[in-house]
C-alpha positions as CSV (number, residue, x, y, z in Angstrom):
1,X,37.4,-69.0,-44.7
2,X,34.0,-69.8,-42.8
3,X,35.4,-72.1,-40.7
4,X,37.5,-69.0,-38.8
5,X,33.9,-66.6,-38.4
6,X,32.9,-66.9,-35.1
7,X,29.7,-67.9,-34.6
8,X,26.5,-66.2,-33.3
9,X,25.8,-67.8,-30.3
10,X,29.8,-67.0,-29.4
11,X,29.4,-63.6,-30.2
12,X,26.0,-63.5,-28.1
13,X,28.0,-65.2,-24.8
14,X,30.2,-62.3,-24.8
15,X,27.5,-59.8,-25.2
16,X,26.5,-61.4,-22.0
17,X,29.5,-60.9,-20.1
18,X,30.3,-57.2,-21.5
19,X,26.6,-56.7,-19.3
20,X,27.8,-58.5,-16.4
21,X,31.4,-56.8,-16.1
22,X,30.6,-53.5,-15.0
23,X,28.4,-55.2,-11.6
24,X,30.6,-57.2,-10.8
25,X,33.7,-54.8,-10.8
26,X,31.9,-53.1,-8.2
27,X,32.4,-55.8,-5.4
28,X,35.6,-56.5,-3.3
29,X,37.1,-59.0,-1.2
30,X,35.7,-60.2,2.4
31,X,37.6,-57.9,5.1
32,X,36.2,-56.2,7.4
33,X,37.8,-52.9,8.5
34,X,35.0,-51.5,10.2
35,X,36.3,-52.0,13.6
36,X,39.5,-49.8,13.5
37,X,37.6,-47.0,11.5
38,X,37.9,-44.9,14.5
39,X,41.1,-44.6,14.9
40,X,42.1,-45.2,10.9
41,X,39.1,-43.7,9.4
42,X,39.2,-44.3,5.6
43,X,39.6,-42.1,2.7
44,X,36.8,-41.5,0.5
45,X,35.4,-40.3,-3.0
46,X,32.1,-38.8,-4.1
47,X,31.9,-37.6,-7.6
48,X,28.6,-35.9,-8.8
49,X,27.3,-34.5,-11.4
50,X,25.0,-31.8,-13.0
51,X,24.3,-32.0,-17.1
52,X,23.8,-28.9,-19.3
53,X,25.3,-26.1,-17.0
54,X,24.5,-23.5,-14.0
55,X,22.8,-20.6,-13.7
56,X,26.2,-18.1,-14.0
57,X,27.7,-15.1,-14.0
58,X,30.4,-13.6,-12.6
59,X,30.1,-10.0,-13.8
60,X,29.2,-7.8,-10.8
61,X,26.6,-5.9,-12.8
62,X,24.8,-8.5,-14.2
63,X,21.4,-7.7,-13.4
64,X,20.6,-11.7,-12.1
65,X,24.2,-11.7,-10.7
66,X,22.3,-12.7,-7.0
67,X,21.3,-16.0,-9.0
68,X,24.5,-16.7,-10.0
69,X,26.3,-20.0,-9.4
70,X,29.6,-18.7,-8.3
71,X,30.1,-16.4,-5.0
72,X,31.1,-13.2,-4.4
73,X,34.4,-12.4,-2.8
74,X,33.5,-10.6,0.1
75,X,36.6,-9.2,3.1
76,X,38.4,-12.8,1.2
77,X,35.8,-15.0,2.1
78,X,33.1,-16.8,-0.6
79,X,29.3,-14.6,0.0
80,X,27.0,-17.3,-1.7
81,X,23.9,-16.3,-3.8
82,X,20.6,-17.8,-4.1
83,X,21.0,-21.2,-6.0
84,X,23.6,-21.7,-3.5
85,X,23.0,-19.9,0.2
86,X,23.2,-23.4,1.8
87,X,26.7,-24.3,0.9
88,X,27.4,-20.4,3.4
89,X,27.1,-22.2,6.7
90,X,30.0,-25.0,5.3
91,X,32.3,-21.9,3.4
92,X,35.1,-22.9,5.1
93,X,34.7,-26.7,4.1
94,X,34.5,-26.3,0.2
95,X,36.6,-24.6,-2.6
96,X,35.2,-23.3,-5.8
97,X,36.4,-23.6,-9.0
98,X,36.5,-21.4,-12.3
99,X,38.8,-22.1,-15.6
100,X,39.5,-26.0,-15.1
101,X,38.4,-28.0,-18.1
102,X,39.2,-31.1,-20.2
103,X,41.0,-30.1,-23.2
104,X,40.3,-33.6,-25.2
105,X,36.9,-32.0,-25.0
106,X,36.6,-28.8,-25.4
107,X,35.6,-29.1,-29.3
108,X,34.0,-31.9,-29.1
109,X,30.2,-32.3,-29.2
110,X,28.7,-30.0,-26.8
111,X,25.9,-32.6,-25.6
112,X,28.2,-35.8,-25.2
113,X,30.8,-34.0,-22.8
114,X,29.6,-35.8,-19.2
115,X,30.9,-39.5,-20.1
116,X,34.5,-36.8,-20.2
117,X,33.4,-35.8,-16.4
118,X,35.9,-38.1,-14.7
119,X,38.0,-40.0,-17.1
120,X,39.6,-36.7,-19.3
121,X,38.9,-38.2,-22.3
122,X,37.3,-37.4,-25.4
123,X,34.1,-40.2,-25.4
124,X,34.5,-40.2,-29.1
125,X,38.6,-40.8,-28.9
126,X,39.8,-44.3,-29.7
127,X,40.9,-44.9,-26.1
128,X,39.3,-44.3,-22.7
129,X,41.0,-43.6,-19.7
130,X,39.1,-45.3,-16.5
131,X,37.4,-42.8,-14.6
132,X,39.2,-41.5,-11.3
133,X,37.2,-43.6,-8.9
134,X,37.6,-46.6,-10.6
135,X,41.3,-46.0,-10.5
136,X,40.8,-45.3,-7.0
137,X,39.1,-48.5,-6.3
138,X,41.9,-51.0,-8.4
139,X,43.9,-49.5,-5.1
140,X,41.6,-49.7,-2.2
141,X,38.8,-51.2,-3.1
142,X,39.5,-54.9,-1.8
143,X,39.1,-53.6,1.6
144,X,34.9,-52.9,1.4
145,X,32.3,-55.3,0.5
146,X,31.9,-52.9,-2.3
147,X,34.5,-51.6,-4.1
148,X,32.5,-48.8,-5.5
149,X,29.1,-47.5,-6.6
150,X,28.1,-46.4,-9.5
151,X,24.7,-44.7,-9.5
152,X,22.5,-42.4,-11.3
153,X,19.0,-41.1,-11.8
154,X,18.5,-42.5,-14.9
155,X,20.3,-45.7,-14.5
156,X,22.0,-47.9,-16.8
157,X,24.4,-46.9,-19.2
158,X,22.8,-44.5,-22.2
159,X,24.8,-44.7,-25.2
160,X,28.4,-43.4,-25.9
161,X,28.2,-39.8,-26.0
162,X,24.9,-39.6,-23.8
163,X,25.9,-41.4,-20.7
164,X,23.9,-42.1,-17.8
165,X,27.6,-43.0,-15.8
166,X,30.0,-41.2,-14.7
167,X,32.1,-44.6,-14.1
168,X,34.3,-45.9,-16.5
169,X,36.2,-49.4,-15.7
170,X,40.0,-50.1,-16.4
171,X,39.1,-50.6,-20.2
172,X,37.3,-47.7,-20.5
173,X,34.1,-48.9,-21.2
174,X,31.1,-47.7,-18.6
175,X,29.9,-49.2,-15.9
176,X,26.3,-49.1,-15.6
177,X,24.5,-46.9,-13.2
178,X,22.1,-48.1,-10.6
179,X,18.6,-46.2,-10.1
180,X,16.7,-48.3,-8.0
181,X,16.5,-47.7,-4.4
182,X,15.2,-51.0,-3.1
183,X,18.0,-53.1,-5.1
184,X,20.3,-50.6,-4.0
185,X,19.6,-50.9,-0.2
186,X,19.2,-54.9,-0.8
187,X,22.5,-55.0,-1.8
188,X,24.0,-52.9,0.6
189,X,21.9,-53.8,3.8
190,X,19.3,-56.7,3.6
191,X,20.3,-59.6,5.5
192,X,17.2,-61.8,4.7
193,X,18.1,-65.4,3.9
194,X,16.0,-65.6,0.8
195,X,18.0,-62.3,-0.7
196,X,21.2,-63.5,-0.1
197,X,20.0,-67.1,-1.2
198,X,19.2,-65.5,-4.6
199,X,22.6,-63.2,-4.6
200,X,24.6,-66.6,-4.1
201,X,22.4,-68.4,-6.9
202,X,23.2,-65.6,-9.1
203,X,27.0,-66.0,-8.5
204,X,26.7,-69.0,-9.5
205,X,25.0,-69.0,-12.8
206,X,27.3,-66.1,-13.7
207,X,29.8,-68.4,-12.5
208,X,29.1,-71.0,-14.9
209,X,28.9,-68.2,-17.7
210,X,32.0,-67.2,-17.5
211,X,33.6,-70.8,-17.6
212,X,31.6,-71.1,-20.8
213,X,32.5,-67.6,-22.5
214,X,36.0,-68.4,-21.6
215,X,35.6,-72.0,-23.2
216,X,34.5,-70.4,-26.2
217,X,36.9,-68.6,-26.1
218,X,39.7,-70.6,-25.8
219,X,38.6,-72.6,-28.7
220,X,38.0,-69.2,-30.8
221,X,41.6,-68.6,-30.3
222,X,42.7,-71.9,-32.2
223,X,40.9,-70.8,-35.5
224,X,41.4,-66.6,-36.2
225,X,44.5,-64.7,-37.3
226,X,47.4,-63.4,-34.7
227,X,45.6,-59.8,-34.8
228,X,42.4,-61.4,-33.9
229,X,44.1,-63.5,-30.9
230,X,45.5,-60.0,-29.7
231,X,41.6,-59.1,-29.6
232,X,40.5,-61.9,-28.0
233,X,43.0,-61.9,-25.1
234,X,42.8,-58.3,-24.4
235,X,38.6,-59.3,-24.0
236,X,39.7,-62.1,-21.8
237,X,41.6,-60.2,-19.2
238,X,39.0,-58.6,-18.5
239,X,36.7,-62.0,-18.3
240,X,39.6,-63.5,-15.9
241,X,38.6,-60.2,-13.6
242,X,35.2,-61.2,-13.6
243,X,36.2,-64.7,-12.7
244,X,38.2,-63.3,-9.9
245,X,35.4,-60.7,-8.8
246,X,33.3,-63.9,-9.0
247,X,35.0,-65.7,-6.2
248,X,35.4,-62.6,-3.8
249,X,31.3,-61.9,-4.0
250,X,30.7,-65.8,-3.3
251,X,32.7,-65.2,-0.3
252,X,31.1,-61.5,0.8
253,X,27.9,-63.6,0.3
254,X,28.1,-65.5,3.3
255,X,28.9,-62.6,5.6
256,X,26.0,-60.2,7.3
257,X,25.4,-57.5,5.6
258,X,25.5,-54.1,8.5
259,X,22.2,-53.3,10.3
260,X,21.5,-49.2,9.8
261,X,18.7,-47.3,10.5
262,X,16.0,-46.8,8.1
263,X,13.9,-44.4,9.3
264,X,15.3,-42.0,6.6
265,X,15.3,-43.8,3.8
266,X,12.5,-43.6,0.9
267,X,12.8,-46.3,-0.8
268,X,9.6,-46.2,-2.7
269,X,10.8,-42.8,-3.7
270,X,10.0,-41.9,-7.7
271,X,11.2,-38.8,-9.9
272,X,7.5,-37.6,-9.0
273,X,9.2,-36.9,-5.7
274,X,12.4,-35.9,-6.8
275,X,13.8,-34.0,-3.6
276,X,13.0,-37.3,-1.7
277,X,14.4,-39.6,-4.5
278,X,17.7,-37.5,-4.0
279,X,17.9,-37.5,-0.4
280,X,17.4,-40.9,-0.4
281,X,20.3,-41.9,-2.6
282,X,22.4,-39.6,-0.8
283,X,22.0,-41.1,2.8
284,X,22.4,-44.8,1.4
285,X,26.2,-43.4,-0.1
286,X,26.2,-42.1,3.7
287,X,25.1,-45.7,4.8
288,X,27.7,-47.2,2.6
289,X,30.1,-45.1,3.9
290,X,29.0,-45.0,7.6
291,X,29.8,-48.5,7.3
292,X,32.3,-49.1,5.1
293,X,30.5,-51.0,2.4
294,X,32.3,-49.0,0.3
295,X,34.7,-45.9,-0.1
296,X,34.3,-44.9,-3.3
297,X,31.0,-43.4,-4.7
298,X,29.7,-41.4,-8.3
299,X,26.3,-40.5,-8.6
300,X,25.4,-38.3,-12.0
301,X,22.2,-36.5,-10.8
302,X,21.1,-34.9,-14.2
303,X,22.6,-36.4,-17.4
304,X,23.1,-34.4,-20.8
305,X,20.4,-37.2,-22.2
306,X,16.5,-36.7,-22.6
307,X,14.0,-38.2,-20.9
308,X,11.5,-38.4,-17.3
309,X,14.7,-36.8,-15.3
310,X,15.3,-33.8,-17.9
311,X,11.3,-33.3,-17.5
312,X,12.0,-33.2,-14.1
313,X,12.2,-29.6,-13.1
314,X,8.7,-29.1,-15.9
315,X,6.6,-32.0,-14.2
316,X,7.5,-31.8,-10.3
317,X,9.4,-28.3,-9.6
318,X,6.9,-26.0,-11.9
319,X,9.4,-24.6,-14.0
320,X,7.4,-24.9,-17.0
321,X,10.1,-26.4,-19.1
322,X,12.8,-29.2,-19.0
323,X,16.3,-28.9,-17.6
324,X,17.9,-28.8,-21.0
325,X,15.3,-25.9,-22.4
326,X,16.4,-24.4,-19.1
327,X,20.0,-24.3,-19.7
328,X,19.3,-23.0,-23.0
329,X,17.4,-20.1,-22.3
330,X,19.6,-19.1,-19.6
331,X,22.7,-19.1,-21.8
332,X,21.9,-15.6,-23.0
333,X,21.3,-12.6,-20.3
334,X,17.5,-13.1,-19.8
335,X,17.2,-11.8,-16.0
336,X,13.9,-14.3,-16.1
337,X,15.4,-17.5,-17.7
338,X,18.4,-17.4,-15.3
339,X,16.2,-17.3,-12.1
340,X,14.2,-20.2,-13.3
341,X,18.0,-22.1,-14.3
342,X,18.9,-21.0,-10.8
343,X,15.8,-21.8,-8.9
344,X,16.9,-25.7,-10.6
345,X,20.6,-25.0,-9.1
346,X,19.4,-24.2,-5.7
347,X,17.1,-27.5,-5.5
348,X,20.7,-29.4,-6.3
349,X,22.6,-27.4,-3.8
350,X,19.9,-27.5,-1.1
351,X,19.9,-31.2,-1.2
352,X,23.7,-31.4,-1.2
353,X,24.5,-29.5,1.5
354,X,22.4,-31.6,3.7
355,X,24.8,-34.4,2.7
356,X,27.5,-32.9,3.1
357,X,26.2,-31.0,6.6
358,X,25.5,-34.7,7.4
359,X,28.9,-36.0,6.4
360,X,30.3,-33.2,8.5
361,X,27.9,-34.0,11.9
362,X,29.3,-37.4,11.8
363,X,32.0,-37.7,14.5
364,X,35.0,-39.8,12.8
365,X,39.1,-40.4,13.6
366,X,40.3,-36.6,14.3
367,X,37.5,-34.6,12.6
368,X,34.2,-35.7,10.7
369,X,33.5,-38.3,8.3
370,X,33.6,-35.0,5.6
371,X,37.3,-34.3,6.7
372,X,38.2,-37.8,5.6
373,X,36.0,-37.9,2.6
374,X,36.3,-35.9,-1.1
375,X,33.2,-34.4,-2.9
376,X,33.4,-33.5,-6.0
377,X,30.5,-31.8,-7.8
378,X,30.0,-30.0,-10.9
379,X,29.0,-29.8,-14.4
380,X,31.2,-30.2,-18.1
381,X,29.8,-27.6,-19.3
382,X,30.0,-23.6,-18.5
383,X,26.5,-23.0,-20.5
384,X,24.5,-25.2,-22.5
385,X,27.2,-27.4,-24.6
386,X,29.8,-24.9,-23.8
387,X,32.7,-27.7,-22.8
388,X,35.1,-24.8,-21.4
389,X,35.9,-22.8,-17.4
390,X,33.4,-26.2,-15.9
391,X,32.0,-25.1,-12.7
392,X,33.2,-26.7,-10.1
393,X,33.1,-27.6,-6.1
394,X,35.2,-29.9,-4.0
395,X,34.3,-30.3,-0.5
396,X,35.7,-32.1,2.7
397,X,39.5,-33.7,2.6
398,X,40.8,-31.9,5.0
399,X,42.5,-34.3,7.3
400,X,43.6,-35.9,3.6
401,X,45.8,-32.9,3.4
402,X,43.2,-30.6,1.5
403,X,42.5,-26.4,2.2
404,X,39.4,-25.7,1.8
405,X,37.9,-22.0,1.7
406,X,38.9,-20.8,-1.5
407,X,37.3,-19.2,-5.1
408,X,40.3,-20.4,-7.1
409,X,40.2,-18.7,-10.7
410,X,42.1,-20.9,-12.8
411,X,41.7,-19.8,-16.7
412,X,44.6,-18.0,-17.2
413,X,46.9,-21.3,-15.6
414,X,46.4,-23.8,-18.5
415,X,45.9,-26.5,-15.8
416,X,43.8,-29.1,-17.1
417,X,40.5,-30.4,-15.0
418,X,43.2,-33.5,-14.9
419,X,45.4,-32.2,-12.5
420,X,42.5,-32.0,-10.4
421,X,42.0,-35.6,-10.3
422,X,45.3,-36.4,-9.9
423,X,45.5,-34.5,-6.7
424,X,42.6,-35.8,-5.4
425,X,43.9,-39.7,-6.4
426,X,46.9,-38.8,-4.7
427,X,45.3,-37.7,-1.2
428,X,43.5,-41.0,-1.2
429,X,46.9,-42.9,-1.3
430,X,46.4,-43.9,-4.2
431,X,50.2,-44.1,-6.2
432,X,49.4,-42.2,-9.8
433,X,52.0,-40.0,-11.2
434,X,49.4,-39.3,-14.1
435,X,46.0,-39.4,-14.9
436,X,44.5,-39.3,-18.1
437,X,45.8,-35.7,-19.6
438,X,47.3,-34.1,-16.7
439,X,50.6,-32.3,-16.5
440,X,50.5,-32.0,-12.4
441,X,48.8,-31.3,-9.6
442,X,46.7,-28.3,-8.1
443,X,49.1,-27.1,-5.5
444,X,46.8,-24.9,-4.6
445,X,44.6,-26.5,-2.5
446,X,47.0,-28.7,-0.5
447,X,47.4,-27.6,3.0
């Protein structure tokens, strides 16, 4: 009957709060724990990302094998290349990776396989496991101002196979990524009375949304069939968390944001200047976690989708084609096209060790704010659309129980990239037995 359609405007309220969810599952509950973070220091996330593959080779005799992603093995310790001579000086805080994958994946379609990067799940597949720092955050995350970040170069979501997130909330369905460096730093940072005037009006309205959609709601539930309630409630658990998540940022609203030092920050930064634009985003997640805004972060640097980022390394690095082309040429054994692929992976691993050499200068509990944080970079694919032996690095952890040092060649093990993220969600004290398709944990990197 008619009288049981929904109607548009009903439909278009929860359009409305489908947007809204993803920001504001990214906020917490007002305590502050900065003052013990001496002697507690937190535990912390960082996953990041690289679409369309590395520059790699791990045959001795490969005539670019200097260019190569992975290291040698040299008297047992990891002898970087090229791309990557700046992750030498922090050897013995990072582990390498080779044979770890997502088997939900591995046929699927080669250019849809990052929105897999954190959950383990097919992005096609009927359900959606959350990604491993949201999982992280359901734990912990009450305790920051933020409970995560979610950010990426391109920002916002993409579409379902093309993501621009690596973030995926309870549901499954992604959280947007944030790309703008001034909203970013307001949010985190900017005190000024007419920003956090306009923050609290904004609760508010989206306040009064959600009373409406859940209204709506309510009243749809009166007039559809029993499946269709089942439908409706499963949406409205997740509206009820935005109600709560509501609440908490009116009450973060009317505390002072932290005072940091900007003198580093670029804020006005554009892919144009992509190295800057990078190192900006990487010391506000250094901000953030400086001063416990937030523990857990995920920042996809390059995704598999088209657009001004994938022209990146053509229009401001000289490399005469876009980052997808790259990867594509350098799939075969071209000495040329895997120099220009690697000259890409070096400008990456440059700019990351600086973060991570930052995170590692920083003074924190027993150790450095890197022994107490995980970072996890890497790419779903081996070569271009090649969803199988993911390269992978996980730095830092070490006072979270982690051994670091290692080239750990995993193909022949039939561990899932899973098992990875388990171990990892259980060094953040975070209780999972499972997550998404793993069958245990990577024994070998606890210490």
């Amino acid at each position: 009957m008619t009288s049981n359609i929904p109607g548009r405007r009903q439909f278009l309220y929860g359009a409305g709060i489908s947007m809204l969810l993803p920001y504001m599952e990214s906020f917490g509950a007002p305590t502050d724990s900065r003052s013990d973070m001496q002697d507690n220091p937190p535990k912390r996330f960082v996953g990041l990302y690289v679409g369309h593959g590395f520059a790699i080779t791990r045959k001795s005799d490969h005539p670019a094998r200097d260019w190569s992603w992975y290291p040698r093995l040299k008297d047992g310790r990891m002898k970087f290349g090229k791309s990557t001579a700046a992750f030498q000086p922090l050897d013995d805080q990072i582990s390498i990776f080779y044979g770890l994958d997502h088997p939900q994946v591995v046929v699927s379609n080669g250019h849809s396989s990052a929105d897999s990067f954190l959950t383990g799940s097919n992005p096609q597949g009927a359900v959606i496991s959350p990604s491993v720092d949201q999982i992280a955050m359901l734990t912990h995350g009450k305790k920051t101002r933020f409970s995560s970040l979610v950010l990426g170069n391109e920002g916002g979501l993409g579409i379902r196979g093309g993501s621009h997130t690596l973030s995926f909330n309870r549901s499954g369905r992604p959280i947007p990524s944030i790309n703008n460096l001034e909203l970013l730093y307001n949010r985190l940072f900017n005190s000024d009375p007419a920003i956090m005037q306009a923050e609290q009006s904004l609760y508010q309205r989206n306040g009064a949304l959600v009373d409406r959609v859940l209204e709506s709601a309510n009243d749809m539930k009166r007039r559809v069939s029993i499946a269709d309630n089942r439908k409706i409630e499963s949406y409205l658990e997740a509206v009820r968390a935005v109600e709560t998540n509501i609440a908490r940022m009116q009450r973060w609203s009317e505390t002072p944001k932290p005072h940091v030092d900007t003198s580093d920050l670029s804020l006005k930064a554009t892919v144009n200047e992509p190295a800057l634009f990078i190192e900006t985003m990487y010391n506000l997640i250094y901000l953030a976690f400086k001063t416990d805004s937030t523990r857990y972060a995920t920042y996809m640097l390059q995704s598999m989708a088209g657009g001004i980022w994938d022209d990146m390394p053509k229009n401001a690095l000289g490399l005469g084609v876009g980052h997808h082309l790259l990867a594509h040429n350098a799939a075969g054994t071209g000495v040329k096209a895997m120099e220009k692929l690697g000259t890409f992976d070096k400008f990456q691993a440059d700019l990351l060790a600086k973060f991570l050499q930052r995170l590692a200068d920083t003074p924190e509990g027993n150790g450095s704010m890197l022994d107490n944080t995980l970072v996890l970079f890497g790419c779903s694919n081996s070569k271009t659309h090649v969803n199988r032996n993911y390269p992978l690095m996980l730095a830092g952890g070490r006072n979270l129980g982690i051994k670091q040092g290692q080239f750990l060649e995993m193909e022949s093990s039939g561990v899932p990239m899973s098992n990875l993220l388990l171990t990892c969600l259980q060094q953040l004290d975070v209780p999972a037995e499972r997550f998404s398709d793993s069958t245990g944990i990577v024994k070998e990197i606890l210490s």
